[in-house]
C-alpha positions as CSV (number, residue, x, y, z in Angstrom):
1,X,0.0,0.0,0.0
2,X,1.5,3.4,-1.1
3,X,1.3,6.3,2.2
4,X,0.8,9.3,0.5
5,X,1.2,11.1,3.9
6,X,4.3,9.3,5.1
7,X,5.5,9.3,1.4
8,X,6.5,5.2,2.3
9,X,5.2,1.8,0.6
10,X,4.3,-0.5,3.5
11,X,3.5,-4.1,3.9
12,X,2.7,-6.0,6.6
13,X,6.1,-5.5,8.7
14,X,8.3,-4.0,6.4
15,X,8.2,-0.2,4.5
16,X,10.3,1.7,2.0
17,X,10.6,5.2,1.6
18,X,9.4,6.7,-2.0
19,X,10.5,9.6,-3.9
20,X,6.9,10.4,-4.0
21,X,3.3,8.6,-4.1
22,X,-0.1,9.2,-6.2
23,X,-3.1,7.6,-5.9
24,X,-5.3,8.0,-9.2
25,X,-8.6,10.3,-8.9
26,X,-11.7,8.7,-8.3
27,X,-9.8,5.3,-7.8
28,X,-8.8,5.0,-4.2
29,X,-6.8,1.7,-4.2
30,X,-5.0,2.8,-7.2
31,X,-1.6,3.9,-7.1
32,X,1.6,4.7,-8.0
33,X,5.3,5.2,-6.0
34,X,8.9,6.3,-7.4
35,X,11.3,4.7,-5.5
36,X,15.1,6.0,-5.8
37,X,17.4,2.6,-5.6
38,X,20.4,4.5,-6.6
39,X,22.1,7.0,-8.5
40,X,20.4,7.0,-12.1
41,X,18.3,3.7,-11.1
42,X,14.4,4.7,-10.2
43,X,11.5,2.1,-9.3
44,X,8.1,3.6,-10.5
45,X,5.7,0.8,-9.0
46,X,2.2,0.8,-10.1
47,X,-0.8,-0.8,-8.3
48,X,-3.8,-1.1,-10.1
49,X,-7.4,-2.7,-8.3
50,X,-10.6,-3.1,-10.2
51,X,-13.2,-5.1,-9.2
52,X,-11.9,-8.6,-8.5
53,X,-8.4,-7.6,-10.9
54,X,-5.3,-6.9,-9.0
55,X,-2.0,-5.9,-11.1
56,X,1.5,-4.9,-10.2
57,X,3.7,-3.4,-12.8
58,X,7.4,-2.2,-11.7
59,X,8.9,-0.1,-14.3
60,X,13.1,0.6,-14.3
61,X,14.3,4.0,-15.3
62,X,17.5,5.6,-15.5
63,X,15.8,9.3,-14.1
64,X,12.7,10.8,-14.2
65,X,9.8,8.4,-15.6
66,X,8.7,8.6,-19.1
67,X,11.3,11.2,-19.8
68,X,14.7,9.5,-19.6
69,X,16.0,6.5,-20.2
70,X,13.4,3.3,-19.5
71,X,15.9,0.2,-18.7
72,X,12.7,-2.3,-18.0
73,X,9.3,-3.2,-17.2
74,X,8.1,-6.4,-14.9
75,X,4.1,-6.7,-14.8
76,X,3.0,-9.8,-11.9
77,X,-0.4,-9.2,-13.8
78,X,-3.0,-10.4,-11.0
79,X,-1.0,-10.4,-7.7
80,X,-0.9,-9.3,-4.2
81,X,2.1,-7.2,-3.5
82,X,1.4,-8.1,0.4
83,X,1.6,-12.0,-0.4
């Protein structure tokens, strides 16, 4: 789950700080979180939830998303990130 507030992904015991968080309008349990790994490595992770669908995408970037240079893309398709 992405903490806007807290700017943190958590789990059940464990959390990791995030550049920043968004959850998409009108779609509460919708999300997404960039997560600096390192110097020119960024983690955008995407949560998407409709109805009984459930799908986590992690996309690899060498700086800011969609604008530099993307380095790869892993989609778990219907998955619980908390499993």
């Amino acid at each position: 789950m992405a903490d806007s507030a807290r700017r943190r992904l958590t789990g059940e015991g464990w959390s990791l700080r995030a550049e920043r968080t968004e959850t998409a309008a009108g779609f509460d349990q919708d999300w997404r979180a960039l997560v600096g790994v390192r110097r020119g490595l960024r983690l955008l992770v995407i949560w998407r939830h409709q109805d009984q669908d459930q799908e986590l995408e992690v996309e690899a970037w060498a700086g800011e998303p969609e604008t530099s240079e993307g380095i790869a893309v892993i989609d778990m398709g219907e998955s619980d990130p908390l499993d």
